[in-house]
ZAKE-371107 format. One record per residue (C-alpha): residue in one letter; residue number from 1; chain; x, y, z. Coordinates in Angstrom, 1 decimal, padded with zeros to 4 digits. Example, Ala and Ser with C-alpha at 12.3 -4.5 7.8 and 13.67 -1.06 7.14 Angstrom:
   type   seq   mol     east    north       up
      A     1     A    012.3   -004.5    007.8
      S     2     A    013.7   -001.1    007.1
% end
This chain:
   type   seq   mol     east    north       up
      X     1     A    002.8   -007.3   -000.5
      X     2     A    005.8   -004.6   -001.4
      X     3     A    007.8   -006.9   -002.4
      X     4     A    006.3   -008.6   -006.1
      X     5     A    008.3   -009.7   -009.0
      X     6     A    008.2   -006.8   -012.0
      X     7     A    006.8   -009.1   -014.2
      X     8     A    004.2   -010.3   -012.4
      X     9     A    003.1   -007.2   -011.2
      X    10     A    002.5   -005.7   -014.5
      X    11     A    000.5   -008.2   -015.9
      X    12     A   -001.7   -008.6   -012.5
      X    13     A   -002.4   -005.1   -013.0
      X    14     A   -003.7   -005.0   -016.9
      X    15     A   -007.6   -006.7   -014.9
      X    16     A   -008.2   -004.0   -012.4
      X    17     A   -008.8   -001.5   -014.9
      X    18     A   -011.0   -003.4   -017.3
      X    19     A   -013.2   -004.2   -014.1
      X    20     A   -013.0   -000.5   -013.2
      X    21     A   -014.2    000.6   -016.4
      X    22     A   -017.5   -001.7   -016.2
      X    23     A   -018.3   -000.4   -012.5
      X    24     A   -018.8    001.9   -009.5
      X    25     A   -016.5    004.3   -003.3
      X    26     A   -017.0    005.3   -000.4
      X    27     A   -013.5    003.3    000.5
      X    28     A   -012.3    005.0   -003.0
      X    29     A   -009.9    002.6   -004.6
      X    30     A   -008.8    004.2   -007.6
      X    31     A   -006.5    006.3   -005.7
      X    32     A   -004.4    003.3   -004.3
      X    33     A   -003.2    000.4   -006.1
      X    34     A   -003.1   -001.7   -002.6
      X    35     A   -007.1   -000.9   -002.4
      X    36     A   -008.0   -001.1   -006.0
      X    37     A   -006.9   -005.2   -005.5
      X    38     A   -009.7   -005.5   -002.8
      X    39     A   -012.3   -004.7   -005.6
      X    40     A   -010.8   -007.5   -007.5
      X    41     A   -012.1   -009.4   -004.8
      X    42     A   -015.2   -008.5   -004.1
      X    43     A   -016.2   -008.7   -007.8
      X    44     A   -015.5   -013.1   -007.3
      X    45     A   -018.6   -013.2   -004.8
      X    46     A   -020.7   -011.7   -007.8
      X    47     A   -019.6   -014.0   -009.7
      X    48     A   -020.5   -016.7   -006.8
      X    49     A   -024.3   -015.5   -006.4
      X    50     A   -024.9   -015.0   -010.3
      X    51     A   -023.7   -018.9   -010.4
      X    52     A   -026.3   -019.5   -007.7
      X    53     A   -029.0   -017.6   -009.5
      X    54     A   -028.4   -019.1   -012.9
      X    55     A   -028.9   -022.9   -011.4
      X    56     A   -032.4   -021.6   -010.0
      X    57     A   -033.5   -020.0   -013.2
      X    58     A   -032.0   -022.8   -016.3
      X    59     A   -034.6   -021.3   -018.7
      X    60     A   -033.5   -018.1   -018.8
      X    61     A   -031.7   -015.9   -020.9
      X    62     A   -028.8   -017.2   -022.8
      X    63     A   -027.2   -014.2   -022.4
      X    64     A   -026.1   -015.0   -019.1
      X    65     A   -024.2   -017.6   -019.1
      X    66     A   -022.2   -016.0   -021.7
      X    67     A   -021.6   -013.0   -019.8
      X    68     A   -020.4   -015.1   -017.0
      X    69     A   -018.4   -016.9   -019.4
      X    70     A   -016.6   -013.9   -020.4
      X    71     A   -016.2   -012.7   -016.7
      X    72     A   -014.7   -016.1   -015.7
      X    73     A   -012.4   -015.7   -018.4
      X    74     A   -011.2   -012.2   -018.0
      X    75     A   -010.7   -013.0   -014.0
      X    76     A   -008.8   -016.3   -014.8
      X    77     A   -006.5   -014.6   -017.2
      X    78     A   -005.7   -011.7   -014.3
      X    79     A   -005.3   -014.4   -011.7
      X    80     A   -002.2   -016.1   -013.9
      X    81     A   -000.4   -012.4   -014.0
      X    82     A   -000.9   -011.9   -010.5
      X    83     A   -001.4   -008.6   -008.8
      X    84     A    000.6   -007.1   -011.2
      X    85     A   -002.7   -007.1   -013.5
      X    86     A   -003.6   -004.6   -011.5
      X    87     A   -001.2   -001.9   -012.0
      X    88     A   -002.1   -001.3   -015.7
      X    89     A   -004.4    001.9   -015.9
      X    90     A   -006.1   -000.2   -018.7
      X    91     A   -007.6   -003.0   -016.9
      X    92     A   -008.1   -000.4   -013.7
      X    93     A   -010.3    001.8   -015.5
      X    94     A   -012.0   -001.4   -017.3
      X    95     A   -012.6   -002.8   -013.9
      X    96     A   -014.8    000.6   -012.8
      X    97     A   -016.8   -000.3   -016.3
      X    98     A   -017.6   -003.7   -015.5
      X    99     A   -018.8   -003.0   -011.9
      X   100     A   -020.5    000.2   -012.7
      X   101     A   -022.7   -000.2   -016.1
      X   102     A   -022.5   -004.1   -017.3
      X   103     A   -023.4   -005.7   -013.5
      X   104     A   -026.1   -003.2   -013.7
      X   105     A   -027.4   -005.1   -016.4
      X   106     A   -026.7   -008.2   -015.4
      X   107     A   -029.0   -006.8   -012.0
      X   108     A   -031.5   -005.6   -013.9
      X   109     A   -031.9   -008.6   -016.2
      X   110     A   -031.6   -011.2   -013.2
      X   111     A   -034.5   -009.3   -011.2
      X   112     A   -037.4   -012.1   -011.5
      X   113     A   -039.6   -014.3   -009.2
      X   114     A   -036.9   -016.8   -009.2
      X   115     A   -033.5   -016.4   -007.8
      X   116     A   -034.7   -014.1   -005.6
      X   117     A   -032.2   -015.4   -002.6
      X   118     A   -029.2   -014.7   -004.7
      X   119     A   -030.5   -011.7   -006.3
      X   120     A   -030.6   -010.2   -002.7
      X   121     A   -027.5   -011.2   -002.3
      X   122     A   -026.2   -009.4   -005.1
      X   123     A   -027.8   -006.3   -004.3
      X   124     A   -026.7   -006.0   -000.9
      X   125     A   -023.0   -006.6   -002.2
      X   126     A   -023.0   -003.8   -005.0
      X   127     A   -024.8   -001.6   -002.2
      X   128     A   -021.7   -001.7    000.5
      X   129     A   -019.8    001.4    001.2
      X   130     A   -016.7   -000.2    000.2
      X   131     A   -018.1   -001.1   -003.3
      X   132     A   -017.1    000.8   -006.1
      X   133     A   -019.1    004.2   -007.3
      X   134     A   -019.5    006.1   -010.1
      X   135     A   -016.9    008.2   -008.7
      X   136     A   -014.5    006.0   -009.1
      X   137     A   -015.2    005.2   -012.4
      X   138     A   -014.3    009.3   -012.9
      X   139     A   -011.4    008.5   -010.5
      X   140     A   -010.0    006.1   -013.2
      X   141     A   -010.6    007.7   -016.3
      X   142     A   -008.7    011.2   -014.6
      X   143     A   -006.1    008.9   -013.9
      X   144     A   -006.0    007.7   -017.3
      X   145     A   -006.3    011.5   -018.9
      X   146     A   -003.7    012.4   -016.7
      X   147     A   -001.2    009.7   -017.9
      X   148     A   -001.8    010.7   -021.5
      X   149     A   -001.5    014.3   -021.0
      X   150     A    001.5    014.2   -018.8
      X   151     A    003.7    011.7   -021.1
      X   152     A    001.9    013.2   -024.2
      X   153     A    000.6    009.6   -025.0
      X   154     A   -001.7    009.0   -028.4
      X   155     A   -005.3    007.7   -027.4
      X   156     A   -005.3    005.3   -030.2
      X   157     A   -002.6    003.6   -028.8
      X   158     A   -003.6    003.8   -025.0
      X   159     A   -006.6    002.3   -027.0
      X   160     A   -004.5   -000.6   -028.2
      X   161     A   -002.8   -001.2   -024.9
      X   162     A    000.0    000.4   -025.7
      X   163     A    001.7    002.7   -022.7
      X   164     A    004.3    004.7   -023.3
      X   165     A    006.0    002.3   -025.8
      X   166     A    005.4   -000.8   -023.8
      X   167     A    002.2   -003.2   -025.2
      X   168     A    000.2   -005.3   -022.3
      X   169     A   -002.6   -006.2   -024.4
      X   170     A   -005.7   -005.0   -023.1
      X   171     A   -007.4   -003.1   -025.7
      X   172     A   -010.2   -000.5   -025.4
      X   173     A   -013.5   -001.2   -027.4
      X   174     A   -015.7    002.0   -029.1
      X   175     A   -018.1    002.2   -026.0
      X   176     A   -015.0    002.7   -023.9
      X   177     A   -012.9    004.9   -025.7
      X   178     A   -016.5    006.9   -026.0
      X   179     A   -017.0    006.9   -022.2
      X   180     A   -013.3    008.5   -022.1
      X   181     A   -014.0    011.2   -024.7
      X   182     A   -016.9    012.1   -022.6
      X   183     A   -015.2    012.9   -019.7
      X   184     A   -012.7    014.6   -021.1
      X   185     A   -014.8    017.0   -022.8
      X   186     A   -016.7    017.7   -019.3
      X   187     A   -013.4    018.2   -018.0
      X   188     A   -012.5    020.7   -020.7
      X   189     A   -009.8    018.1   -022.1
      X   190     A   -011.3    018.9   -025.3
      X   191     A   -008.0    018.0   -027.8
      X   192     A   -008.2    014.8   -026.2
      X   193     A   -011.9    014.4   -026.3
      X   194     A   -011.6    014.8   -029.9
      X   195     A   -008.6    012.1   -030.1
      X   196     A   -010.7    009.4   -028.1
      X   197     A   -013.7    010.0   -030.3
      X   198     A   -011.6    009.3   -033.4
      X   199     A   -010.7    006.3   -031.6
      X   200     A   -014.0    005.7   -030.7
      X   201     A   -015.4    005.4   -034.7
      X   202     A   -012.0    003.2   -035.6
      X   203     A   -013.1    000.9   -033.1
      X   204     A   -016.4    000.7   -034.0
      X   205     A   -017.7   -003.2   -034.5
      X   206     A   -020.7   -004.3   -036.8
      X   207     A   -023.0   -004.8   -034.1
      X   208     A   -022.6   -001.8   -032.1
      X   209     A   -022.3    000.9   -034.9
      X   210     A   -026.1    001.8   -035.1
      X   211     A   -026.0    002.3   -031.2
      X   212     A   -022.8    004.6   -030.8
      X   213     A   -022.3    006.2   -034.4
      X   214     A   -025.0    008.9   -033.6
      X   215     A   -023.7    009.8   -029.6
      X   216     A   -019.7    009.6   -031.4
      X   217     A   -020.6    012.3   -034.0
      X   218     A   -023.2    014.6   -031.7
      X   219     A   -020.2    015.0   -029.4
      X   220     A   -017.8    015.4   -032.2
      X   221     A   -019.7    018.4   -033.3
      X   222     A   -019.5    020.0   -029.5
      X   223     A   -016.4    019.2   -029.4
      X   224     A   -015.1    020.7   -033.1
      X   225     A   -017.4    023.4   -032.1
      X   226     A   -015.1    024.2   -028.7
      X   227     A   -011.5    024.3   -031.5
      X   228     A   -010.2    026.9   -033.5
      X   229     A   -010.7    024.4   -036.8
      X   230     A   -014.0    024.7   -037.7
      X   231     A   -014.1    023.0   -040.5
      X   232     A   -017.0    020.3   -040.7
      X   233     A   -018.8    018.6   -043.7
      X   234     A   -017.3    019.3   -047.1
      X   235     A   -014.5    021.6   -045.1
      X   236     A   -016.8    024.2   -044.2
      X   237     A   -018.6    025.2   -040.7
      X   238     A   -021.5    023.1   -041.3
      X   239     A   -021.0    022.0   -038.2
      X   240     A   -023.8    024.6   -037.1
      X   241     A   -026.4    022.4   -038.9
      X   242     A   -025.1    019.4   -037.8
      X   243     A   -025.8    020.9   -033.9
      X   244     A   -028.8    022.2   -034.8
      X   245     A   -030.1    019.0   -035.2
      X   246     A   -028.6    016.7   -032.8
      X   247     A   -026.9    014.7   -035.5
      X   248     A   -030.6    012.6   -036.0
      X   249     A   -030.1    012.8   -039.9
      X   250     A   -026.8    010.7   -040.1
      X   251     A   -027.3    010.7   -043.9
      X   252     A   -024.3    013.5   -044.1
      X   253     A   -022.5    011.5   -041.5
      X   254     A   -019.3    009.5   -043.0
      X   255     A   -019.0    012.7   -045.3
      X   256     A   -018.9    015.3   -041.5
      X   257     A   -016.3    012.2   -040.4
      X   258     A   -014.1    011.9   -043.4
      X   259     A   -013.6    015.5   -043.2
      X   260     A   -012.6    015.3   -040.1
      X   261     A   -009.9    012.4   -041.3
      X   262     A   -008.3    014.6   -043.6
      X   263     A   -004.8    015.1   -042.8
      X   264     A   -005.5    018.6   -043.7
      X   265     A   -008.0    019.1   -040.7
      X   266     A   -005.7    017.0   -038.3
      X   267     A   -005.8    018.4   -034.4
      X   268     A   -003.0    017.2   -032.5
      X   269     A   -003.6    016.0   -029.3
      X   270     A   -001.1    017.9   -027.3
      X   271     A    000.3    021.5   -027.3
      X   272     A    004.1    021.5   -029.0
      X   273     A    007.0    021.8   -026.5
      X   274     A    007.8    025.2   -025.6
      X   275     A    011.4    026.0   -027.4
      X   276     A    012.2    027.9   -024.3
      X   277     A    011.5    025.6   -021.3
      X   278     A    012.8    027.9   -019.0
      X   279     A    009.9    029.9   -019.2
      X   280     A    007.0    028.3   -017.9
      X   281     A    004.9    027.9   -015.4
      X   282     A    005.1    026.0   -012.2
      X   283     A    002.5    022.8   -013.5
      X   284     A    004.4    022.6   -016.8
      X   285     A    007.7    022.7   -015.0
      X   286     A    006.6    019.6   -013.0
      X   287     A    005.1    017.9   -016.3
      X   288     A    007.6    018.6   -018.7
      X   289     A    010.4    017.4   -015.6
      X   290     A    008.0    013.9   -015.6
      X   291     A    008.3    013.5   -019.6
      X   292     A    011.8    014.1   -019.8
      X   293     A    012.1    017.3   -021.7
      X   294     A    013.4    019.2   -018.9
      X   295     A    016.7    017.4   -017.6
      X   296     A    020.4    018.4   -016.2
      X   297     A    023.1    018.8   -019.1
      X   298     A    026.4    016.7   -018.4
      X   299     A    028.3    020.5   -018.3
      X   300     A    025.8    020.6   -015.3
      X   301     A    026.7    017.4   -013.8
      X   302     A    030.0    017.4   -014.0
      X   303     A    031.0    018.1   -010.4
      X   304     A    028.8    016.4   -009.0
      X   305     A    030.3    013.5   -006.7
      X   306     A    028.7    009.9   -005.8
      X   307     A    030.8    007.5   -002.9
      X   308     A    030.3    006.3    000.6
      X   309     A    029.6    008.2    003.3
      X   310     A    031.4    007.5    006.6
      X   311     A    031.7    010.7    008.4
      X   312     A    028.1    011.2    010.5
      X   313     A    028.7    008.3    012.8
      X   314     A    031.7    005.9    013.6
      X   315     A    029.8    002.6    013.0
      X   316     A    029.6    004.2    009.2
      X   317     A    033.3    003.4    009.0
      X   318     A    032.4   -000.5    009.1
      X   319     A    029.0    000.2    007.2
      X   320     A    029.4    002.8    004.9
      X   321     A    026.3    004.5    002.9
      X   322     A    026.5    004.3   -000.6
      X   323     A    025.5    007.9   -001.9
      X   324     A    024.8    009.8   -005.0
      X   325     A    024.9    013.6   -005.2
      X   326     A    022.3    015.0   -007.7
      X   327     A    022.4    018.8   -006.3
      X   328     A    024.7    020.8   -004.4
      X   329     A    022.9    024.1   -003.9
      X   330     A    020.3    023.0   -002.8
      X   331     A    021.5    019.8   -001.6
      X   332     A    020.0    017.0   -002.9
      X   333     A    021.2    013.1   -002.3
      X   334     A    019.9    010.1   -003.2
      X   335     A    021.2    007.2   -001.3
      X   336     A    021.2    003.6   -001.9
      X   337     A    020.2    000.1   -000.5
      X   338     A    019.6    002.1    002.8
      X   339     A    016.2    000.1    003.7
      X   340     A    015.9   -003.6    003.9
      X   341     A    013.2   -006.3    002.7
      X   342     A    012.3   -007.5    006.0
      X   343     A    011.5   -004.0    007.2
      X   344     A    009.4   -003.0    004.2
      X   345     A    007.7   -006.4    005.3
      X   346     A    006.8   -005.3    008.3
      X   347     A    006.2   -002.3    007.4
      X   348     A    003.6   -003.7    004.7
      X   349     A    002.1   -005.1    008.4
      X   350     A    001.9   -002.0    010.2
      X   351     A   -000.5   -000.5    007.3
      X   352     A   -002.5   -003.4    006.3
      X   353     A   -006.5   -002.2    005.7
      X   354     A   -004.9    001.6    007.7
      X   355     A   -004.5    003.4    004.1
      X   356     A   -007.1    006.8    003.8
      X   357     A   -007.1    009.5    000.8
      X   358     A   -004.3    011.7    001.3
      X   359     A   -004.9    015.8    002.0
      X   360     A   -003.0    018.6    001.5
      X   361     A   -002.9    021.6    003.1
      X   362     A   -005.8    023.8    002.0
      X   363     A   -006.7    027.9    003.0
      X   364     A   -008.1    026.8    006.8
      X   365     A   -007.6    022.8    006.9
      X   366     A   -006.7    020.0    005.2
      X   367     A   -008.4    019.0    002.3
      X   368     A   -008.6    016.5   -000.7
      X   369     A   -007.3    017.5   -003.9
      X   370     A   -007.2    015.7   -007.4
      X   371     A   -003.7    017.2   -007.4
      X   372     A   -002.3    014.4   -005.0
      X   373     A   -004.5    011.3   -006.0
      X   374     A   -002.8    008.5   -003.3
      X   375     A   -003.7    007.0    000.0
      X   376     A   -001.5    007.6    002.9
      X   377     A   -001.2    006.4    006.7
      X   378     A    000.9    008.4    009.4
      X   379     A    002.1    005.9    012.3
      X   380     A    004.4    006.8    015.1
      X   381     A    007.9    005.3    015.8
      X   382     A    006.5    004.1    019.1
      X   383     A    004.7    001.2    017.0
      X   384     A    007.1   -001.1    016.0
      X   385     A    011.1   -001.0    016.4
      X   386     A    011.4   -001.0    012.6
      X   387     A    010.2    002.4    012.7
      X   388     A    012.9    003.0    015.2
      X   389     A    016.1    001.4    014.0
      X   390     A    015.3    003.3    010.5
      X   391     A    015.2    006.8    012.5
      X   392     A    018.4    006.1    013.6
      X   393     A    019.2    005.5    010.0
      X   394     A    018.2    008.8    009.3
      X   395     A    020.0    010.5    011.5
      X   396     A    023.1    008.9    010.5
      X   397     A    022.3    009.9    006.7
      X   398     A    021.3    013.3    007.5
      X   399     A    023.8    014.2    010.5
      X   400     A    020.0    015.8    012.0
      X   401     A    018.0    015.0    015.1
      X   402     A    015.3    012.7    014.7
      X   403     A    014.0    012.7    018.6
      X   404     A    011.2    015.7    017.1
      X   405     A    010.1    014.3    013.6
      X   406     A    007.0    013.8    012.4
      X   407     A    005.2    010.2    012.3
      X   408     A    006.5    008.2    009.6
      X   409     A    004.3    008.6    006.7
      X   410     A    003.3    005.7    004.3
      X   411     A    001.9    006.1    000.7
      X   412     A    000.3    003.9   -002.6
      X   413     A   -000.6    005.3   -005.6
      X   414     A   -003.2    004.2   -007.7
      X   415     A   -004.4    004.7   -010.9
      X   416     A   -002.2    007.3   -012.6
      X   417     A   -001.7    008.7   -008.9
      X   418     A    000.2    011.9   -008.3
      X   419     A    001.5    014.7   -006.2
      X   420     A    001.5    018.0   -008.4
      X   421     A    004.1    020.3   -007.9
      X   422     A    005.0    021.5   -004.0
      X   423     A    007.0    022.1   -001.6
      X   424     A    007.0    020.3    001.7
      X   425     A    007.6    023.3    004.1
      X   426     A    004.6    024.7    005.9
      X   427     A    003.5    028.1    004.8
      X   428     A    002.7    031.4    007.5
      X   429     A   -000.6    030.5    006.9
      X   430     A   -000.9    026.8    008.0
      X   431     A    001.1    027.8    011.6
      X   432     A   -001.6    031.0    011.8
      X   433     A   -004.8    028.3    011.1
      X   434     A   -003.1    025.5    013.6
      X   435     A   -003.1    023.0    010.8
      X   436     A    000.4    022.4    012.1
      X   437     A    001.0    019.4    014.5
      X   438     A    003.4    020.1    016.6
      X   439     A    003.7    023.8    015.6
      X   440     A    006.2    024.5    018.5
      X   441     A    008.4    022.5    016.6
      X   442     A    009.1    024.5    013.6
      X   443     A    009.0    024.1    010.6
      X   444     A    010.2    020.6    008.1
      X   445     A    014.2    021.3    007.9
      X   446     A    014.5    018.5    005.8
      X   447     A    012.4    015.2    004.2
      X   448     A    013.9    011.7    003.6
      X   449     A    011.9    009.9    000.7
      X   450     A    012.4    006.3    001.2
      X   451     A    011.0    004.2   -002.3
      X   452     A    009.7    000.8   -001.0
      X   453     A    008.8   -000.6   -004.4
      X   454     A    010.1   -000.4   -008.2
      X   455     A    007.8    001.3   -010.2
      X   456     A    007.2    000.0   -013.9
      X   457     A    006.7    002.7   -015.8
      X   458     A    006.5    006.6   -014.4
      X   459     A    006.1    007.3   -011.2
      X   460     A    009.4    009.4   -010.6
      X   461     A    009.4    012.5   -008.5
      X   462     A    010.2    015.5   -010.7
      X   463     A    012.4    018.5   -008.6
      X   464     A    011.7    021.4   -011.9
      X   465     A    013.8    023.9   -010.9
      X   466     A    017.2    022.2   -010.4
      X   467     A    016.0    019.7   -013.5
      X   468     A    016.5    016.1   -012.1
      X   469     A    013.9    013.4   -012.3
      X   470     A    014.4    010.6   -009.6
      X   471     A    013.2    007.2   -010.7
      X   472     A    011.7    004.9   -008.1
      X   473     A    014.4    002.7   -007.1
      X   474     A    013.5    000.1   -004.4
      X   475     A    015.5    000.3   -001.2
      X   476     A    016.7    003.8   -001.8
      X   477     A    016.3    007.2   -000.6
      X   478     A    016.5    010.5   -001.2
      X   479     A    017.3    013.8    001.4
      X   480     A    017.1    017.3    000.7
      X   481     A    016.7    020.1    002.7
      X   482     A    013.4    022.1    002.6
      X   483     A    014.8    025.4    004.4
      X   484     A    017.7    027.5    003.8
      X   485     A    019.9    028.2    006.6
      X   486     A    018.1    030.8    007.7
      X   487     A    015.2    028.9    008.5
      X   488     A    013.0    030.4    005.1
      X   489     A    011.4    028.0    003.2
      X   490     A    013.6    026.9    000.1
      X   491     A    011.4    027.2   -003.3
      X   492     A    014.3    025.6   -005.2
      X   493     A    013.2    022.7   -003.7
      X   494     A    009.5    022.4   -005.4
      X   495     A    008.6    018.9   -006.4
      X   496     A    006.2    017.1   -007.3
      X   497     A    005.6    012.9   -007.9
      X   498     A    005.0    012.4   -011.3
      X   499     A    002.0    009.7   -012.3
      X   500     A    002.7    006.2   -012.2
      X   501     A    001.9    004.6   -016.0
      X   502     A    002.1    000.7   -014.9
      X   503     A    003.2   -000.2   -011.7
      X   504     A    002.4    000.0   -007.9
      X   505     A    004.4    002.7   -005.7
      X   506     A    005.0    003.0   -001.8
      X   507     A    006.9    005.8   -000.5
      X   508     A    008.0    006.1    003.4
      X   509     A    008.1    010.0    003.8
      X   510     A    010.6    011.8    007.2
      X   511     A    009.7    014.7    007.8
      X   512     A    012.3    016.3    009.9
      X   513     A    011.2    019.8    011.9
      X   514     A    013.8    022.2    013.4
      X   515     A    013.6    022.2    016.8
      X   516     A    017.1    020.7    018.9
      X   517     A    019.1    021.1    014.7
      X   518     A    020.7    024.1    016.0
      X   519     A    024.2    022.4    016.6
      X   520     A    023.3    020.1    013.8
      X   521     A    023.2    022.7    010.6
      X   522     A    023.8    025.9    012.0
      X   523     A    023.0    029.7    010.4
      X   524     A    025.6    031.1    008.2
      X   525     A    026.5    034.7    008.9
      X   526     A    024.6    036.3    005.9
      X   527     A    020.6    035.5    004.9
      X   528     A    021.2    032.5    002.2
      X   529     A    017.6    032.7    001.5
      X   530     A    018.7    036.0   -000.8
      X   531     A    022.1    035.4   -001.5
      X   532     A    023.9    031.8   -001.8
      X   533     A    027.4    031.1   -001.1
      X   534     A    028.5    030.8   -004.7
      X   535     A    027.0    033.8   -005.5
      X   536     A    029.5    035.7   -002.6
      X   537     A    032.7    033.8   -003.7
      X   538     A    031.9    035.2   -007.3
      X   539     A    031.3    038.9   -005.8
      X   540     A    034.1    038.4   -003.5
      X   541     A    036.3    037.7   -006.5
      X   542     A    034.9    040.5   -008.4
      X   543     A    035.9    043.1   -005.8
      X   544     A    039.5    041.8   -005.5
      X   545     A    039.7    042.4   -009.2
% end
């Protein structure tokens, strides 16, 4: 449903990832919060046929019933949050570890003459296309890396449940904060490889020391090996030796790790923030709009207006819109309580079990990209009259014709799912390959962003170049045009949706195309792609000088 309690959402959320993080999609879940709860599901009829197993096989291992034990009591403790516990990246990527490595285990230790009914049972469950993969264990631990390097959060305190200042108390053990540094290296993440493998030895428990000590410290060496500070035992590069051995003689070990523990040799997880954030490049735009460093001064804001809008059609005068103005060149509005409860539930309908990885537009087609990690579902207004009644909505907020837009476009993010930076106007190249629908219709004039849900923690959408971070605000929306006057694509207009850190997020995107806007917003007399209109007042005044 879209329409949760905050609190319950956000505890619901804190199991997903801890089952993630155990497990193994063809369906891929991490990339939607709305899917990732169906794995929640599918991990009770496990449960249900290692219950069977275990009464046909009393003499075995103690081991099991434990482990089921501690599964009953991880999936009880997410059913009294709710779905929320699945909107914690935590308990996602948890959730991928459970299904992918320890019901491995559990498989492999239940395979015997006895039980053989349920065993089959179980295999033909974990083997279904919708089951979980390792890919989306990777899925979830991207996610994760790209929450922490986004927001520039600490991995011993993403380790202690700790996001972004707020504390939902799932906590990461040694094995997991291992698996994470692991990735992260592969993925040339290497500061943060080295935070998660600090973590990783702090977290270390009595029983599992002898096991992970030895892997912790052979990819600590790789990884001091990839960094300027080469410092290793006693402060010098001994690292080399260290490598040359695969770490098998440990007896130098807690001397190699207190080195590394020196505040002296400290690395820092995250580059510093440029002093000049005007200088950068388009991804660092986006991320430094989603952590907060790059924002509009009150000097800029100051004549900028906010009231109700009555002007676009006369039924306005007895329903106003609220609106706020964020930009004026380019335009950008954000308006308010513009979509209703009962159409988001019907909406939440229409897309039930519809949702597929979302694309973007790639050289020659569409393809999928870990820089928008969501699931999307385009239906047409001819569907339902919800659809309907909120295009004519639209064309009372924009003033613009909606008889030629696109299909209304749903979204979810999952775990720490994103849009990088973009713009939504169609470049020369996607008309000249016919990845255009529609191409006689021009290009997107303009996009309404409808926000279905509140969003926890993150999940804003980040416009870098005009500086203005838009949090999710259920029942709002926000317009902008894509295309200057002239019909050129705008660039001041790049955005991007920044990842969510707890939280679930649906979007309703409008994509409005040009054709029949002609009488609607017509061209001014001079190219405003190269010069804008303040620009000519301030030359006009000049020359009268």
């Amino acid at each position: 449903m879209l329409h949760l309690g905050a609190t319950w959402r956000h505890h619901v959320a804190l199991a997903v990832f801890t089952v993630l993080l155990s497990c193994g999609v063809n369906g891929e879940f991490y990339s939607s919060i709305h899917e990732m709860s169906k794995v929640f599901g599918y991990e009770q009829k496990m449960l249900q046929y290692m219950q069977k197993f275990m009464a046909d096989n009393e003499s075995k291992l103690d081991f099991l019933k434990a482990r089921l034990d501690e599964y009953e009591r991880e999936r009880n403790e997410a059913l009294q949050w709710g779905v929320a516990y699945f909107e914690s990246p935590l308990n996602k990527y948890l959730l991928s570890k459970r299904l992918t490595v320890d019901w491995q285990r559990i498989s492999n230790l239940m395979e015997a003459a006895t039980g053989e009914k349920s065993l089959a049972r179980l295999h033909q469950l974990r083997h279904k296309k919708y089951m979980p993969n390792e890919r989306e264990l990777e899925g979830a631990i991207d996610g994760l890396l790209r929450l922490q390097s986004i927001y520039r959060l600490k991995a011993k305190h993403v380790a202690e449940g700790i996001l972004d200042g707020v504390s939902y108390g799932t906590q990461l053990n040694a094995q997991h904060c291992l698996d994470i540094a692991q990735q992260a290296f592969r993925d040339e993440h290497v500061h943060l490889a080295h935070a998660w493998l600090m973590g990783a030895n702090t977290r270390l428990s009595f029983s599992d020391r002898n096991m992970l000590q030895p892997k912790i410290v052979e990819l600590l060496v790789q990884v001091k090996a990839r960094l300027t500070n080469y410092r290793g035992v006693n402060g010098t590069a001994e690292t080399h030796n260290l490598e040359q051995d695969k770490v098998q003689d440990l007896s130098n070990y807690q001397d190699f790790l207190q080195a590394q523990l020196d505040p002296e040799n400290e690395i820092e997880e995250h580059p510093p923030v440029p002093e000049d954030l005007t200088r950068l490049s388009e991804f660092d735009a986006y991320r430094y709009t989603c952590s907060g460093h790059i924002n509009t001064t009150p000097r800029e804001q100051r004549h900028l207006r906010c009231g109700y809008m009555t002007e676009t059609h006369p039924f306005l005068l007895l329903a106003p819109l609220k609106v706020e103005e964020l930009s004026d060149d380019p335009l950008l509005l954000l308006y308010h309580e513009v979509i209703y409860q009962s159409e988001i539930d019907a909406i939440a309908e229409l897309t039930r079990n519809k949702i597929q990885r979302a694309t973007v537009t790639g050289q020659n087609s569409s393809v999928v990209s870990n820089a928008r990690t969501s699931q999307f579902t385009f239906i047409p207004k001819t569907r339902h009259k919800v659809l309907r009644t909120i295009d004519r909505r639209v064309a009372d907020m924009t003033d613009l014709n909606m008889d030629f837009a696109e299909d209304h476009q749903f979204s979810n993010y999952g775990i720490g799912g994103h849009y990088a930076q973009h713009t939504d106007w169609f470049q020369p190249n996607a008309f000249e390959t016919n990845q255009v629908a529609m191409s006689e219709m021009g290009n997107r004039i303009a996009t309404v962003l409808f926000y279905l849900t509140d969003v926890a923690q993150g999940g804003g959408t980040a416009f870098p170049i005009i500086k203005q971070l838009l949090k999710p605000e259920k029942y709002a929306a926000a317009f902008w045009y894509n295309l200057h006057a002239s019909g050129v694509g705008d660039a001041r207009v790049l955005h991007g949706a920044c990842p969510i850190i707890v939280g679930s997020k649906w979007v309703l995107n409008r994509w409005i195309r040009e054709f029949h806007q002609s009488d609607k917003r017509s061209c001014e007399l001079w190219d405003d792609s190269k010069i804008t209109m303040s620009q000519l007042l301030e030359l006009s005044r000049k020359e009268n000088k």
